[in-house]
N, C-alpha and C positions, 0 to 999 in steps of 0.2 A: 698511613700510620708510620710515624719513624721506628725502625731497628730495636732501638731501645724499650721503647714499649710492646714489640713485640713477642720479648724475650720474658719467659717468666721468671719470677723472683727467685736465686737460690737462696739457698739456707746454707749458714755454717756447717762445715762438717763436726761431727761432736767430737767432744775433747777425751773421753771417755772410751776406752772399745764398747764395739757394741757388743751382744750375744752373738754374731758369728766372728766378730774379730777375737773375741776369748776361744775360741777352738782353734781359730787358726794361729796364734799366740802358744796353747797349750803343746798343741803339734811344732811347732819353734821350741819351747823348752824339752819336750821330751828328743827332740833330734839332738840339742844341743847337748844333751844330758848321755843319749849313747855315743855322741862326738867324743864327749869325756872320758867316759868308762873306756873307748877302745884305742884314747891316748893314754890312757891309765897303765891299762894292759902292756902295750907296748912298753913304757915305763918301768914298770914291775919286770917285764921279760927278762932285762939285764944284760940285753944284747947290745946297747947304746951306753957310753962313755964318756963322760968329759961334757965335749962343748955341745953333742948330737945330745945328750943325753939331759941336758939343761933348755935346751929348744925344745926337745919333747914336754918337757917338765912344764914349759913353759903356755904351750899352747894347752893341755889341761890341763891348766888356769883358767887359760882365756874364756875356753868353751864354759867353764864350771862359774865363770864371772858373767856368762851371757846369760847365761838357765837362771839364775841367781838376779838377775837384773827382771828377767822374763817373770819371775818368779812374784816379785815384788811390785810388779804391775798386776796381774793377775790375782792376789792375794790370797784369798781360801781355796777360789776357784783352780788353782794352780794345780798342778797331780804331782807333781816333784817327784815322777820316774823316767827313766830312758822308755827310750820305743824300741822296744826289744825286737822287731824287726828289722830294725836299723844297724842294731847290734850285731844280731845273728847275721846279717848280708855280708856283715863285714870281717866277724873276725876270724873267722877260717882262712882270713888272705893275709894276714900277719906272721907270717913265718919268715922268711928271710929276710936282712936288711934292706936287701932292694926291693922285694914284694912288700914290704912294710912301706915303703916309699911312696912306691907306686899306687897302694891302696888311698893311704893318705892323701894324697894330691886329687884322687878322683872322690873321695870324698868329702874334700873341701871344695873341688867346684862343684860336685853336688849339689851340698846346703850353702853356697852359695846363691845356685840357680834357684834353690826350694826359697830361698830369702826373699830374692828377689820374686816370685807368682807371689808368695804370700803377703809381700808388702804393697803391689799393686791392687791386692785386695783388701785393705782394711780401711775402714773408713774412720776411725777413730784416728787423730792427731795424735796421741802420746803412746799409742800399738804403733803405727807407722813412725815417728822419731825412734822408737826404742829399735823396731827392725832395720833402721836404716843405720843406725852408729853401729850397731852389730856386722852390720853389710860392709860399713867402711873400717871395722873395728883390725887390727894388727893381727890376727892371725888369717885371716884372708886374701890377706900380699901378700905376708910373706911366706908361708907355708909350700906357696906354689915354687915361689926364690930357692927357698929350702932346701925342698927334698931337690927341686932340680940341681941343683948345687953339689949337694949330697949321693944323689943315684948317679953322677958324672964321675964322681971321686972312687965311688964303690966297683964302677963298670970294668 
């Protein structure tokens, strides 16, 4: 029997998340959401000026622009809160500019790494487009650029 016929038929993957790709999407916006809150934070703190303090500004955007896109895939089913586990891990290590730094960088490769498990599991085409531009989305590069840029100037 040839190869071909030995193999069975797949199926499209659906275009649609399915019921587990909506949890692991919800879990993506709620990370992205205490991303925000604890660039927020940082923000508000008043300890950054100028051009530091417009990058800040800038990447909670980004994050509030990712939850917000997550959001709008997900539609009711959406919860549009932080994970306040996410939260609390982190902002106790926001006190000095360099500990600010330092935090941030390890919490965007983080939700970087958490992007990437969760996009190898969705089987939904427009869950998986949405995590993937998010993955390649501008506060991802450069934040790591950033603060390393930045903790070198402070040291």
């Amino acid at each position: 029997m040839p190869i071909a016929k030995q193999r069975a038929p797949r199926s499209a993957p659906p275009k649609q998340p399915t019921s587990n790709d909506k949890q692991l999407l919800a879990f993506a916006q709620e990370a992205e959401l205490a991303v925000h809150d604890l660039y927020a934070t940082v923000v508000s703190s008043s300890k950054f000026t100028g051009d530091e303090a417009a990058m800040l500004s800038m990447f909670t955007e980004h994050h509030k622009a990712y939850a917000q896109a997550i959001n709008g895939l997900l539609g009711k089913e959406a919860t549009n809160r932080r994970n306040e586990s996410i939260y609390q891990s982190y902002v106790g290590q926001l006190t000095t500019m360099q500990s600010i730094y330092a935090t941030l960088q390890a919490l965007e490769n983080t939700l970087a790494k958490t992007h990437i498990d969760i996009l190898g599991n969705l089987e939904g085409i427009d869950g998986a487009q949405l995590v993937a531009s998010i993955r390649r989305g501008p506060t991802c590069s450069r934040v790591r650029h950033s603060s390393n840029a930045l903790s070198f100037k402070r040291t």
